[in-house]
N, C-alpha and C positions, 0 to 999 in steps of 0.2 A: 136183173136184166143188164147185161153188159150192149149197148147201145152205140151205132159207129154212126160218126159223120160225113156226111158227104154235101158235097158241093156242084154244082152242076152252071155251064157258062162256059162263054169261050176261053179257046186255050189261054188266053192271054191271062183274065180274070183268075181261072182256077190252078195256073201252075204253082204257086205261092203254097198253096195249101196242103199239097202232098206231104212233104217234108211235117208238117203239125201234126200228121195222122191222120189225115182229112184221107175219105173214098174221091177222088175225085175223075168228073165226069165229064172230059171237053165235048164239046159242040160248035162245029161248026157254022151249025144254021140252027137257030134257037127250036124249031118245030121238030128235032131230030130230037129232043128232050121226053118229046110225047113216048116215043118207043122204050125208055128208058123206062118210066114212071112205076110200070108194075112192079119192075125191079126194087125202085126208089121207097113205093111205100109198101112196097111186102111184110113189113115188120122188122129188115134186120139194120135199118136205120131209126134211131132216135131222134136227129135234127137233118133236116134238111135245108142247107142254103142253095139257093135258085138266083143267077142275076137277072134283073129287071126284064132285058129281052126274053130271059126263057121263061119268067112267070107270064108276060104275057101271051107266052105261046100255051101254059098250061094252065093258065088261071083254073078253068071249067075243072080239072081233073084236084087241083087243090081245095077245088070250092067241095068236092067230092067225098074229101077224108076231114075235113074241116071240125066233125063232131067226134073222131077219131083221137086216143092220147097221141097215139106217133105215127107217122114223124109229126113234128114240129116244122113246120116251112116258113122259113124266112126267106125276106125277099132282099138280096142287096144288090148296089150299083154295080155294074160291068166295069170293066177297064174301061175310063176314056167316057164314062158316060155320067152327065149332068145327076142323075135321080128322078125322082119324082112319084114314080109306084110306092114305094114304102111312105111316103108322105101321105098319097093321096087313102092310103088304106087305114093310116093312121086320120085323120081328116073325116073320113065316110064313119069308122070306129067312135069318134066325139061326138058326131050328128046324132047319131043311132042311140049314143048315153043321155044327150042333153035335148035332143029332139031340136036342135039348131046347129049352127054354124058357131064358131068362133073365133072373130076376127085377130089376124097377125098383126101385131103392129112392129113397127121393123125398128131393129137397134140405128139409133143414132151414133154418129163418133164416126 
């Protein structure tokens, strides 16, 4: 299976990627992503990068193909934007392994 990538986020975030061979999918307003999606995990992508705005617009529909091999949806930061989502799934992911929390304790220096 020959497998393409694609990227999905505003124009800012996904212009970079064109040029790597990325499908890439700007969006204006992250909820514009939803009409996309059929497209997105039809099969003729392998990974899927989503930024943080548009996974929160499509969480429900990822949470959907989740037990699916492809795509692969990753989630990563927007242009200009802090983070947090990819942490917080990663965070919810430890709870669920170890049936607790585990506290960060922060580099000093």
């Amino acid at each position: 299976m020959t497998a393409r990538v694609a990227i999905v986020g505003d124009p800012a975030s996904v212009a970079g990627f064109r040029p790597l061979g990325f499908a890439t999918f700007p969006v204006e307003d992250p909820a514009a992503a939803r009409e996309l999606w059929a497209e997105l995990a039809g099969g003729e992508y392998g990974v899927v990068f989503v930024t943080e705005p548009v996974y929160d617009a499509v969480a429900d529909l990822v949470r959907e193909i989740a037990d699916r091999p492809f795509p692969a949806v990753t989630v990563i930061p927007g242009a200009g934007s802090a983070g947090g989502v990819g942490q917080a799934k990663i965070d919810r992911a430890i709870e669920r392994a170890l049936g607790t929390t585990v506290p960060v304790r922060e580099e000093e220096g």
